[in-house]
N, C-alpha and C positions, 0 to 999 in steps of 0.2 A: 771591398769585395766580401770581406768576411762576416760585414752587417748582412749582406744579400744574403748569403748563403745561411747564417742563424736565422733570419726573418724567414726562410721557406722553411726549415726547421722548426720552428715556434708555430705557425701553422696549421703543423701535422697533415699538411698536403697529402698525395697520393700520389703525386708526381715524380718521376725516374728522379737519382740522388743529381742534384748540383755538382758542376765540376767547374770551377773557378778559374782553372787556366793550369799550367805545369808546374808542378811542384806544391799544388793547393790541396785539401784535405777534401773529403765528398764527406758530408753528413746524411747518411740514412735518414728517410723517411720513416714515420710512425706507421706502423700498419694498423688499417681500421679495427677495430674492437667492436663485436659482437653485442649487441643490444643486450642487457642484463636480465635473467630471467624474473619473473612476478614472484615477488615473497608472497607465501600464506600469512594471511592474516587468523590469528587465531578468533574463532567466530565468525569469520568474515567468507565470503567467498572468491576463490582463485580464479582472476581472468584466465579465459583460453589462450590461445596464440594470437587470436587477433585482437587480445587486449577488451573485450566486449565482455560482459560476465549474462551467461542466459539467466532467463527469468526460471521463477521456481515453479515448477509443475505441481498444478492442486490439484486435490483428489475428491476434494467436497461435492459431494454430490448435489447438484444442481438440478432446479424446472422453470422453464419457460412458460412466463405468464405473460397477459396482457398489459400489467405494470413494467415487465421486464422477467431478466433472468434472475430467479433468486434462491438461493440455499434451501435444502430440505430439513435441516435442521440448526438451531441453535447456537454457537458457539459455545463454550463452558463459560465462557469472562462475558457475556451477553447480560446485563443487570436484569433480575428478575425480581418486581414487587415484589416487599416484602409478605413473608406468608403467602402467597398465592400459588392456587394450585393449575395442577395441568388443566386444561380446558379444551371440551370437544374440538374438535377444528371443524373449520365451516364447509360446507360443500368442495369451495376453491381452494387451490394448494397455497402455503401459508409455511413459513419460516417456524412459526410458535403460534401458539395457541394457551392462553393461560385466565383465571377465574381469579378474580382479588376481590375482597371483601372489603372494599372503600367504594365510595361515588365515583364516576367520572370526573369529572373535575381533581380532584387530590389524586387520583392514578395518571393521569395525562400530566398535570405538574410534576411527578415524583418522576417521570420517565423523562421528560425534556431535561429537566435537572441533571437526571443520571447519564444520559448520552452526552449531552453538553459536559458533562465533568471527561469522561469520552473522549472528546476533540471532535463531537461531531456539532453542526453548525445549525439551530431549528430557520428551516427554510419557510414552516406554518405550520401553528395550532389554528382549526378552524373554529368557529363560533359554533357549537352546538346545533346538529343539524333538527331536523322534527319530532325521529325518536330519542331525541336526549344525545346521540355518539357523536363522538368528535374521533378528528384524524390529525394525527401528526405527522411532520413530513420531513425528516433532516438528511443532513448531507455530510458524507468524512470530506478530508482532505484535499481527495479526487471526486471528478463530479460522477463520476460510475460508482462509487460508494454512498449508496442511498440507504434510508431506512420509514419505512412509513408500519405506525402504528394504527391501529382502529381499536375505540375504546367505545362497547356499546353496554348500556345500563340493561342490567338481567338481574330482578328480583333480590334487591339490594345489595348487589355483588356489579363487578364491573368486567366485562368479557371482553379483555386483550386479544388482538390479533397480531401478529408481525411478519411484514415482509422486509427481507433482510435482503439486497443486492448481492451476488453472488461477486461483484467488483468491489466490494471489500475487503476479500482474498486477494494476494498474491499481487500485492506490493497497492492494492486499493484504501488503507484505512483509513 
């Protein structure tokens, strides 16, 4: 009887205490214990109560285009040819816009190089279309993190376009 009565003890039941018969001992039941709260992690983010952690709210401002949505500007960590400078931007809205003083060809390898060092994945460089520009096409991690360059030849200079996926923010890289 005394195995019975330790074996519902060991348990940690919930059930009214055992009572073995006259003269026999009642061992209390554990009372349940309360789910442990979430440590912060330092750097980290603190689940809520339902243990979910929300996403982080961007502030990047954004425009919708016929490629997609994509940033209005640059990131700061966004590789930019060396030496090149700002460059008009074209009619249509465009992430960057920048003028390098190399050919097409060695700006479009310096940029797939540099994204790929990145972690982003070249999806296509295309063959050189009639006026000499070629377009590149890569992809981060997530398939909403795109990035497509246009590299058109302008009087021995080479004129960068970029559009930059707005889903390479916030948690897209």
């Amino acid at each position: 009887m005394l195995v019975l009565v330790l074996g519902v003890a060991a348990c940690g039941g919930s059930s009214p205490p055992v009572t073995a018969g006259p003269g026999a001992t009642t061992l209390p039941t554990a009372a349940p214990t309360a789910a442990p709260e979430p440590t912060a992690v330092p750097g980290g983010e603190t689940p809520g109560s339902t243990g979910l952690v929300e996403p982080p709210i961007t502030t990047i401002p954004t425009t919708q285009t016929d490629w997609g949505e994509i940033v209005d500007v640059l990131p700061a960590d966004f590789p930019i040819f060396p030496d090149a400078a700002a460059g008009e931007p074209p009619a249509e809205p465009v992430s960057g816009a920048y003028l390098a003083r190399a050919g097409v060809d060695e700006v479009a390898a310096w940029y797939r190089d540099a994204l790929e060092a990145t972690g982003k994945s070249t999806l296509d460089l295309s063959s050189p279309l009639e006026d000499g520009s070629r377009v590149l096409d890569m992809q981060g991690d997530l398939p909403e993190c795109r990035v497509r360059l246009t590299f058109r030849p302008a009087a021995e200079s080479t004129m960068i376009t970029v559009l930059l996926a707005a889903g390479c923010f916030g948690g897209g890289g």
